[in-house]
C-alpha positions in Angstrom: 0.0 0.0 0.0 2.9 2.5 1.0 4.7 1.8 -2.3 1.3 2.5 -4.0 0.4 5.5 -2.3 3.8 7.1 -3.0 3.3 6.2 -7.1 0.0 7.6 -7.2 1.5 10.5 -5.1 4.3 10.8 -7.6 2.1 10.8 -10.8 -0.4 13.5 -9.3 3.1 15.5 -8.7 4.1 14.6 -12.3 0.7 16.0 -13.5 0.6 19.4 -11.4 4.0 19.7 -12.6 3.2 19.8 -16.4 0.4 22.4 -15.8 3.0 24.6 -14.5 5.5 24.1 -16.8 2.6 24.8 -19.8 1.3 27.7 -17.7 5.3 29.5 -17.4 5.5 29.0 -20.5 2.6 30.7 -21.9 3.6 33.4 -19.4 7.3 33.2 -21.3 5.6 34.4 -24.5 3.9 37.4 -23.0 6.8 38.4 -20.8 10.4 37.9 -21.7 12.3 39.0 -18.5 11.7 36.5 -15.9 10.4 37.3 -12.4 13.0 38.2 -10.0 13.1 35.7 -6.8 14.0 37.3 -3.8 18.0 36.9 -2.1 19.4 34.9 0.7 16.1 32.8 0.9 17.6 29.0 1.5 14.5 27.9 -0.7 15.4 29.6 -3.7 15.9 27.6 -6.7 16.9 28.2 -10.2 14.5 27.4 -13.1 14.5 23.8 -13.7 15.1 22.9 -17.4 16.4 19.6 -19.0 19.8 21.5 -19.6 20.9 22.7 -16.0 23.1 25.0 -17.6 20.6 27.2 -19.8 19.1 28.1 -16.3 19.1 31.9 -15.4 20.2 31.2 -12.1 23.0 28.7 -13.1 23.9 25.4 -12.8 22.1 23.4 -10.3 23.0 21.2 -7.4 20.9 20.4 -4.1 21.6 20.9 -0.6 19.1 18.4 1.5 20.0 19.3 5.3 18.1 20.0 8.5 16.8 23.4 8.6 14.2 22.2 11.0 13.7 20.2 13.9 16.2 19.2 16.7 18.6 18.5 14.1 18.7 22.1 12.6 21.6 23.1 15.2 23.6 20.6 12.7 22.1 21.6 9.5 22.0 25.0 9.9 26.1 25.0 10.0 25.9 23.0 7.0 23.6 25.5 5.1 26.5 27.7 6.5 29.2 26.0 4.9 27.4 25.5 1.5 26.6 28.6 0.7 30.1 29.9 1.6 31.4 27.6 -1.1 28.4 29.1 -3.5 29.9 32.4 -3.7 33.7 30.9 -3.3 33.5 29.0 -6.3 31.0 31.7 -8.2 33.8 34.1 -7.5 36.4 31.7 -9.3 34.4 31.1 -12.2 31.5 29.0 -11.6 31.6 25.8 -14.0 34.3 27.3 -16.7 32.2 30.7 -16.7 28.7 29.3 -15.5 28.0 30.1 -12.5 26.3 27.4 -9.6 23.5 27.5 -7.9 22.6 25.9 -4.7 19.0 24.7 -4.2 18.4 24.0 -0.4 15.5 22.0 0.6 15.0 21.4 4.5 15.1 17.5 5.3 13.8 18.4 8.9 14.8 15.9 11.4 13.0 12.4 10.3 13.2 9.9 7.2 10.4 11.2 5.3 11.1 14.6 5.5 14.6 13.9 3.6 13.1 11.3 1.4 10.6 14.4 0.6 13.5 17.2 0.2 15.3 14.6 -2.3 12.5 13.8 -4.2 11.4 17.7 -4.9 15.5 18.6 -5.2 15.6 15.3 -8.1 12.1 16.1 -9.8 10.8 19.5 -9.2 14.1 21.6 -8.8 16.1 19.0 -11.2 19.3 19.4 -10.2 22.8 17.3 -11.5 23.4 16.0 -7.9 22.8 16.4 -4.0 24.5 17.4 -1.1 22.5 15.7 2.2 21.1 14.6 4.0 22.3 15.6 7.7 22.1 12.3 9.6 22.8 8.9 8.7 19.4 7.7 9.7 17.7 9.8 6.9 20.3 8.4 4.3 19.1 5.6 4.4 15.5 6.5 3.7 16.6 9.0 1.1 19.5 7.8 -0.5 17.7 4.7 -2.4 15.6 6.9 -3.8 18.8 9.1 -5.8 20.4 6.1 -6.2 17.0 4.2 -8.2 16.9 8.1 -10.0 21.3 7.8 -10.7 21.0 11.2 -9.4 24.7 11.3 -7.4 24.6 12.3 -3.9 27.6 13.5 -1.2 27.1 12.7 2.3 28.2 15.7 4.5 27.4 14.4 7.6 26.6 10.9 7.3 29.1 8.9 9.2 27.0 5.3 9.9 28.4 2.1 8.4 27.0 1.2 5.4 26.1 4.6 3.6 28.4 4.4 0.3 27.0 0.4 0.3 23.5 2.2 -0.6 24.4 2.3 -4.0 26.7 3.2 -7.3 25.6 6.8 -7.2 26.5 7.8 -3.4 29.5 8.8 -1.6 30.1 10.9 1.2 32.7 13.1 2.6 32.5 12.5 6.3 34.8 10.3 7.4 33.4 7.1 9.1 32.6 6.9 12.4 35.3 3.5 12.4 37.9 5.4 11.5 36.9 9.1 13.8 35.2 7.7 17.4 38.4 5.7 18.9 40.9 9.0 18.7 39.4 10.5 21.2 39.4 7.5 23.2 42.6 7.4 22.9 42.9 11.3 23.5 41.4 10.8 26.8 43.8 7.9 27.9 46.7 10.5 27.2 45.0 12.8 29.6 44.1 10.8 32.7 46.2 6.8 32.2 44.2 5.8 35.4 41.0 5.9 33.5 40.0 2.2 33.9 36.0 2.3 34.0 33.5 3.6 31.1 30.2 4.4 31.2 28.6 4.3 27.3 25.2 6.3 26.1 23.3 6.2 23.2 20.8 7.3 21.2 18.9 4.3 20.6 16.5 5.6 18.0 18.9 6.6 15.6 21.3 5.3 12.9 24.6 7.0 13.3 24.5 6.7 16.8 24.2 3.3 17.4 26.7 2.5 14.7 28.9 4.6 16.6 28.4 3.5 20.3 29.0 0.3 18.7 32.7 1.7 17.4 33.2 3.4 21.1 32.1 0.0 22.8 34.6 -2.0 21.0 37.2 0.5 21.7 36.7 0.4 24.9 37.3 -3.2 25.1 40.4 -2.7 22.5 41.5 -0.7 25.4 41.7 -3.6 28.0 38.9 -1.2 30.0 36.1 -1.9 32.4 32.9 -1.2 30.2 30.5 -1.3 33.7 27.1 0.1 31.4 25.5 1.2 28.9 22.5 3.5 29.0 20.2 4.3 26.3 18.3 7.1 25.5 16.0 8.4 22.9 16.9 11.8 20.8 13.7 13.8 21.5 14.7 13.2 25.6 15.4 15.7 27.8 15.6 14.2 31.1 18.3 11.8 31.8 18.0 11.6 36.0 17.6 7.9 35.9 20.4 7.2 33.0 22.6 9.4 34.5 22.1 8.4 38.5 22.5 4.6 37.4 25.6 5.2 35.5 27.4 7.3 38.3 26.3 4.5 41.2 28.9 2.5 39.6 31.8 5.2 39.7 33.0 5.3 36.1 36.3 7.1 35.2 34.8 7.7 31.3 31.8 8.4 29.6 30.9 8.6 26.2 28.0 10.1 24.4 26.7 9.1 21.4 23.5 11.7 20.8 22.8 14.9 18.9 23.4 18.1 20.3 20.1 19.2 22.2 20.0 15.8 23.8 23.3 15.0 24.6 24.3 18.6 25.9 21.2 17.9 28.4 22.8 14.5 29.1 26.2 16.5 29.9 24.6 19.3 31.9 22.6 16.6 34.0 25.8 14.5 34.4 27.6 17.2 35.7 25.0 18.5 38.5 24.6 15.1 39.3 28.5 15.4 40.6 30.9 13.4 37.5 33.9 14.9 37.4 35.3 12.6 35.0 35.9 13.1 31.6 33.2 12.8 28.7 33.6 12.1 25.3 31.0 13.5 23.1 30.2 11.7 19.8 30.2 13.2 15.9 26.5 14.9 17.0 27.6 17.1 19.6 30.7 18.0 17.1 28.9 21.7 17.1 29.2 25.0 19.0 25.7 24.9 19.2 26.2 23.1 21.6 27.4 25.9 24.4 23.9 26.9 24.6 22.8 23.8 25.9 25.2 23.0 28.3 26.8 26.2 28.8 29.7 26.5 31.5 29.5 22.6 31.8 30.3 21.9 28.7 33.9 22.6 29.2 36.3 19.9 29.0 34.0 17.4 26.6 36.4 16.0 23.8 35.3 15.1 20.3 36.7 13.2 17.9 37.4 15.4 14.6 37.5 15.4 11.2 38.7 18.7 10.7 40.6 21.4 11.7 40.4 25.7 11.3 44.2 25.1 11.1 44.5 22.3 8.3 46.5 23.9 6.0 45.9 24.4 1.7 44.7 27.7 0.7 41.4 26.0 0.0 40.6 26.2 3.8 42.4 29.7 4.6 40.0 30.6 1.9 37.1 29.3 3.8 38.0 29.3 7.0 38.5 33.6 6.5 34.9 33.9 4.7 33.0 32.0 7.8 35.1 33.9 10.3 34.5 37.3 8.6 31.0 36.4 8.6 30.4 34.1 12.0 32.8 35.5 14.2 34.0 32.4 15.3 36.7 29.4 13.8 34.1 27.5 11.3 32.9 23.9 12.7 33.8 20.6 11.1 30.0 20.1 9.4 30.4 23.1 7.3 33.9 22.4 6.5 32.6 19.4 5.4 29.4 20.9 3.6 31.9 23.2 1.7 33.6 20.0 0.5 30.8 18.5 -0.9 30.4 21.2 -2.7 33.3 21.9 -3.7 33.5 17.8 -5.1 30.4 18.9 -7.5 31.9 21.5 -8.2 35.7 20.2 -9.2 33.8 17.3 -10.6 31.8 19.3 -13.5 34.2 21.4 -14.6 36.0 18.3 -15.9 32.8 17.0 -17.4 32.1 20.4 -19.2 35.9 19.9 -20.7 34.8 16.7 -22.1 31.5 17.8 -23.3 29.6 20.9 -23.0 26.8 20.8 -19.7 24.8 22.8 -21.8 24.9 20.0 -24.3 24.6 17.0 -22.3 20.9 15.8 -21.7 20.5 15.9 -17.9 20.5 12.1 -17.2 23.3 11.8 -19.1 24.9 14.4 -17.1 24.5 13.1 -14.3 25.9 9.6 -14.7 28.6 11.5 -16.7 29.4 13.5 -12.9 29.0 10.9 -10.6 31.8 8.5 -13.0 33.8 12.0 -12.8 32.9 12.2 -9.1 34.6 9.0 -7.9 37.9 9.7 -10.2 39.4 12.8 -8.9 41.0 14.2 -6.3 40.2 17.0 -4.1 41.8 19.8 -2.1 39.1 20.7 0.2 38.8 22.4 3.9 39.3 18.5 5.8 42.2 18.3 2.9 43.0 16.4 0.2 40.2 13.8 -0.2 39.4 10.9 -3.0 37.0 8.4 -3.2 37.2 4.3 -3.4 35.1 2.9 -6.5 32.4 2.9 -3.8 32.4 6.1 -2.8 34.0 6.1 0.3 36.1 9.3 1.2 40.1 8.6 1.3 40.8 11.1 4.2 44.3 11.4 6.1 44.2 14.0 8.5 42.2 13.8 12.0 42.2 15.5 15.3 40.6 15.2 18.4 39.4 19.0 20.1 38.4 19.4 23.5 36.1 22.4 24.5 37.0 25.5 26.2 34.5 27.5 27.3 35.1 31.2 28.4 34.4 32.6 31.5 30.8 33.8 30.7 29.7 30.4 31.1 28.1 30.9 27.5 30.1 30.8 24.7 33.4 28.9 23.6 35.6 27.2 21.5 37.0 23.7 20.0 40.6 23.7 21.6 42.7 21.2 19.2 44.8 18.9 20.9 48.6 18.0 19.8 
């Protein structure tokens, strides 16, 4: 029935679609200068055509990210990062002269809301690829759908095992959580050698999180440490009294969070007035400075694992890192570093393809099998970088860091301190 109602729901779209298209372009013949669409509204799109690059608005490419929800404090640095590289890239050039142009489409915080934002980004906005969604549990409602459509996709944020396994036309650029989570582990062992018991929480309702408590478990017991619980916890939560009262009964030396930021900075907060002075590791979803809002003043001393650094060097990030800094007032976070870079791969990626043949020649199906073959060949200096991809899409990263936070004496704001 679900399967059904979605293919009815897709030809109804299909036919509301064509009236509109008719309708513009009986408007075309009267008018010849298109509407203007107003500026800096993340739901602008350019005018979808067969050929992306005969578009007014430029050639475009989808951003499916959290703009909504409890997963917006994520998203919204991605948005952040994305349309940093927009105007970075439009600056240089665009695609050999034509300009980009980013089509954002909020994927909320749930499955359906990104299998919605892809499905409007691939058949109403019609662009040669997408960057999204934010977590891992939404790529794997989304992703399929792209993949079934050969529409390529970059993960910015979506660090789960499994995600390039979707299929032939995804890859991401965020570093799995296999190869991130144990550094900081390790980190904190550098810190305090005595640490000999660990407490583990987890998000138990989502994807990435419980691939990576899984990573963190193991670690642990890589570690030759005492793993005395594991607590679970649901994302939407905001009280963690009984979690957090049965974890500290049995005196741990460690505990790790696997959560977003909302719920795991209440986790930290609660963990701290409850009397832990232990360390805490925070997992890739509290990898935000949203975070200091949440936790404030306790939040200082958390360390999280990194894929990126403001320091990395390659004029690619001082590029970037400048722009978000003029503009944020603060050193730019590791998920739009890495929104930037999925850009940026479109980006690199096309202007080979429009060497080899035209974009404004290529039908766009053909285009975009022709960028997603392009996609997995090259290499990239990016803000996390220089990055490739395996065959299956899986980034080839080399540099990671592990940041602790600082947070300044207002109790309200701070910073990711990077760690030697």
């Amino acid at each position: 029935m679900y399967i059904m109602s979605l293919t009815l729901k897709a030809m109804q779209t299909k036919a509301r679609f064509s009236l509109l298209v008719a309708f513009a372009i009986a408007l075309s013949a009267c008018s010849p200068n298109p509407a203007p669409t107003a500026s800096g509204s993340p739901q602008a799109s350019g005018t979808a055509t067969s050929s992306p690059s005969s578009s007014v608005a430029g050639i475009a490419i989808g951003v499916g990210v959290a703009q909504t929800s409890n997963v917006a404090l994520l998203g919204q640095e991605e948005v952040a990062g994305a349309k940093i590289a927009e105007k970075y890239f439009n600056d240089k050039g665009g695609i050999n002269g034509t300009p980009i142009k980013l089509v954002f489409q909020d994927t909320g915080g749930d499955e359906q809301g990104a299998i919605n934002a892809f499905q409007t980004l691939i058949t109403k906005d019609k662009v040669v690829g997408i960057v999204g969604p934010t977590l891992s549990q939404q790529a794997f409602g989304a992703d399929p759908i792209a993949d079934r459509a050969k529409v390529p996709v970059i993960g910015p944020s979506n660090t789960a095992k499994g995600i390039p396994q979707i299929g032939d036309f995804i890859a991401r650029v965020s570093a799995p959580v296999s190869v991130v989570a144990p550094n900081s582990v390790k980190a904190a062992l550098k810190i305090n050698p005595n640490i000999k018991k660990v407490a583990v929480f987890y998000a138990q309702n989502d994807a990435f999180n419980k691939s990576e408590t899984e990573i963190f478990q193991q670690t642990v017991k890589d570690q030759k440490l005492e793993l005395v619980t594991v607590q679970k916890f649901q994302t939407t939560d905001t009280d963690f009294q009984s979690q957090a009262t049965a974890a500290l009964n049995l005196k741990p030396d460690l505990a790790i969070i696997s959560g977003l930021a909302a719920d795991g900075g209440n986790l930290v907060r609660q963990l701290r007035e409850l009397g832990y002075k232990g360390l805490i590791i925070g997992g890739n979803g509290l990898n935000t400075s949203n975070l200091f809002p949440v936790c404030k003043a306790l939040c200082d001393g958390v360390l999280i694992a990194q894929a990126y650094s403001p320091e990395q060097p390659g004029d690619v990030n001082a590029a970037f890192r400048e722009a978000y800094r003029s503009q944020f007032k603060k050193e730019p976070p590791q998920f739009s570093a890495q929104a930037f870079a999925g850009v940026q791969v479109f980006v690199d990626a096309l202007k080979v393809v429009d060497k080899q043949t035209k974009v404004s020649q290529q039908a766009l199906p053909d285009l975009r099998v022709a960028l997603n073959k392009q996609i997995l060949l090259g290499k990239y200096s990016t803000p996390l970088g220089e990055i490739s991809f395996t065959p299956e899409g899986e980034i080839v990263q080399k540099a990671f860091y592990v940041a602790q936070i600082k947070m300044d004496a207002d109790g309200s704001s701070g910073k990711f301190t990077y760690l030697k």
